[in-house]
C-alpha positions in Angstrom: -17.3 102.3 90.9 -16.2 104.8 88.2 -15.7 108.5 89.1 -18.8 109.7 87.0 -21.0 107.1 88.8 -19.2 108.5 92.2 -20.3 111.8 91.1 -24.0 111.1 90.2 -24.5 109.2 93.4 -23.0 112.5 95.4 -25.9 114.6 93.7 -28.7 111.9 94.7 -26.9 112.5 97.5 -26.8 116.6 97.9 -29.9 116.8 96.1 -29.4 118.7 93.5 -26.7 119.3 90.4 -24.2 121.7 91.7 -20.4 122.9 91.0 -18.9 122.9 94.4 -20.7 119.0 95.6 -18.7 118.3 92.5 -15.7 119.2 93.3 -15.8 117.9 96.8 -16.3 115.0 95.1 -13.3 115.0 93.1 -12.0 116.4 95.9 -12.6 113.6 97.9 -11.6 110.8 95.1 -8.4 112.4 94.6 -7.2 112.7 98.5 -8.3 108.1 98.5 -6.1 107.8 95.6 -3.1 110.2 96.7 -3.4 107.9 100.6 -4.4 104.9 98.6 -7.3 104.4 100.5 -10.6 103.0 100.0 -13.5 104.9 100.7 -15.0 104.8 104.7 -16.7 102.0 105.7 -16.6 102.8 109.1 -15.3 105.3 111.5 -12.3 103.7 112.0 -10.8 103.9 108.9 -10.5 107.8 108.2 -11.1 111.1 109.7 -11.6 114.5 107.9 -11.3 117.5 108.9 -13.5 119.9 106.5 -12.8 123.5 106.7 -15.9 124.7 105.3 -17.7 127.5 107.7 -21.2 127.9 108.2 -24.6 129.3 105.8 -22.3 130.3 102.8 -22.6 129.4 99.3 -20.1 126.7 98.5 -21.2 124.3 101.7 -22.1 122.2 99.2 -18.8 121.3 99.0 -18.8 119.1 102.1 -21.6 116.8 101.0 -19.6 115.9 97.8 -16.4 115.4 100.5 -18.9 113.2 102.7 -19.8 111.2 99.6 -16.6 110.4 98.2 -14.8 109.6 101.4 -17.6 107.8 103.4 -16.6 110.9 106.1 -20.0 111.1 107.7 -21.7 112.8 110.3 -23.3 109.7 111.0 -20.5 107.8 112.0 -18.6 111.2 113.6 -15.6 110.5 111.1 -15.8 114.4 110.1 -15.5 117.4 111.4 -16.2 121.0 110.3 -13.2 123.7 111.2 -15.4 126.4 110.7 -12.7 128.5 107.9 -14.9 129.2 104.7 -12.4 127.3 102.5 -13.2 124.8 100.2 -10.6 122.1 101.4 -10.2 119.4 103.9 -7.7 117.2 105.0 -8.6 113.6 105.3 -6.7 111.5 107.7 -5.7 107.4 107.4 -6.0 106.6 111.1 -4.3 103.2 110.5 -1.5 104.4 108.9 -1.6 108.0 110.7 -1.0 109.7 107.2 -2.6 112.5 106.2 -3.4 114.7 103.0 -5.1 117.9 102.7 -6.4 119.1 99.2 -7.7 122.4 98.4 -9.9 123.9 95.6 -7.9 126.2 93.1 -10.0 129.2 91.4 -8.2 129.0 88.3 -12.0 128.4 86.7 -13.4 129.9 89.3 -14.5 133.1 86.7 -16.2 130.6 84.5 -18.3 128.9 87.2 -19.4 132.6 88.3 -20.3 133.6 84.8 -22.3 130.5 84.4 -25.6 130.6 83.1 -26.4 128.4 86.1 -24.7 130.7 88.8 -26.2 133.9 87.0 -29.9 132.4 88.0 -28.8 131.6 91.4 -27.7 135.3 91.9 -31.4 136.1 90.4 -32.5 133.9 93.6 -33.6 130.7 91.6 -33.4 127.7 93.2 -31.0 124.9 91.7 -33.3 122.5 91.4 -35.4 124.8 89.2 -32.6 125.6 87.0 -32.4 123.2 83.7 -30.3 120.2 84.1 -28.1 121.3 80.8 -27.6 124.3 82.1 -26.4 122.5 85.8 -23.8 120.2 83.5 -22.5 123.1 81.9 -20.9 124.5 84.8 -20.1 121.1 86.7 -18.1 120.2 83.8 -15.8 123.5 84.0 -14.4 121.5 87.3 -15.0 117.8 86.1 -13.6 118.0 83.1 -10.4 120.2 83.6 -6.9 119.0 84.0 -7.0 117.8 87.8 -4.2 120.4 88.9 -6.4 122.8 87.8 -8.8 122.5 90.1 -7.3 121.1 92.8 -4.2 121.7 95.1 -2.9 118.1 96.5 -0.3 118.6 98.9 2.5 115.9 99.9 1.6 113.5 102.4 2.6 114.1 106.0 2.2 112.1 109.3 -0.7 112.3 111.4 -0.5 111.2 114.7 -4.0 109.7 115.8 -5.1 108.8 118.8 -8.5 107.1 119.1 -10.7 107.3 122.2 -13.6 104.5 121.1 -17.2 104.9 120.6 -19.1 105.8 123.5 -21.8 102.9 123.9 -25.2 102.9 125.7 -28.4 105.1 125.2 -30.7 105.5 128.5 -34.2 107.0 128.0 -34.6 110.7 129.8 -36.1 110.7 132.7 -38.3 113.5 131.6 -39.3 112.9 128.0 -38.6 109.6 127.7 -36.3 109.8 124.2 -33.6 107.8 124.1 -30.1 109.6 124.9 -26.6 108.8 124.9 -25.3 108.3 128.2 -22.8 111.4 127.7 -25.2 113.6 127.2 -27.6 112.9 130.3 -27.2 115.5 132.8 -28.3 114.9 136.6 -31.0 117.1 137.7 -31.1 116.3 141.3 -32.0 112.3 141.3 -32.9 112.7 138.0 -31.1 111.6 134.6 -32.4 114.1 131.2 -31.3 114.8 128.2 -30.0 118.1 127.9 -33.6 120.2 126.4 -35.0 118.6 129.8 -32.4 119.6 132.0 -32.2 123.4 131.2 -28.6 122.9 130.6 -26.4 123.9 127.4 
């Protein structure tokens, strides 16, 4: 798949035409190649570690990373550090190589000055801003010189250790809904999930 069709697939994806979903997506396409990886096909090929934090502007980010790398919530091959940056370091568990990439704000100016960005600040939702006007700023990141916009660092080891899927679900003895077996909490002779239970 060509990196434009990666990148319109990420916004099907995310939902809506955004700067930072693409350039976690180029993001993500340029940690594969700098590993020389394909992208996820399951959880045991690669790990990320996204260092995105929580209900700020840019989050969008991650769902361009997700789409790129196949790094999923689904298949618990991602995780969120919590740090309000707009980088991540994806991990080859086979080869226990790793590669963190970072976004540079060399353009960052432009993006903010955006027509686009200007309505956002105005509280307009993206997906009631005009698509030209959506392009117009993604291509200040997609089109720029990739060291522009991106920090690559040098490969390094990665140590992994891998502890298996836990397998089984077990229906709560309370509500009935299915459960993972690690989550069930004994409540006297009782098995629930963990809403049932009263527990954390």
């Amino acid at each position: 798949m060509e990196d434009k069709e990666v990148l319109m697939k990420a916004f099907e994806f995310h939902g809506h035409i955004c700067w930072a979903s693409a350039v976690g997506t180029r993001a993500g396409l340029a940690a594969l190649r700098k590993l020389g990886v394909k992208r996820a096909a399951t959880s045991a090929d690669l790990h990320c570690i996204i260092e995105i934090g929580d209900n700020h502007g840019a989050q969008c980010f991650a769902d361009g990373v997700q789409y790129s790398t196949g790094c999923t919530l689904g298949k618990y091959n991602i995780e969120k550090a919590g740090w309000g940056k707009l980088a991540f370091t994806l991990i080859d568990k086979k080869s226990e190589k790793s590669v963190r990439v970072c976004y540079k704000p060399t353009r960052h100016k432009q993006i903010a000055e955006s027509a686009f960005m200007r309505k956002r600040a105005l509280g307009v939702p993206p997906s009631e801003i005009p698509e030209e006007e959506a392009w117009e700023m993604v291509n200040i990141v997609w089109d720029a010189p990739e060291d522009e916009v991106l920090s690559i660092e040098d490969i390094k080891e990665h140590p992994w250790e891998d502890y298996g899927e836990i397998m089984g679900l077990k229906p709560c003895d309370s509500c009935g809904e299915l459960v993972s077996v690690a989550y069930l909490r004994v409540v006297g002779e009782k098995h629930m999930c963990i809403p049932c239970s009263g527990y954390e």
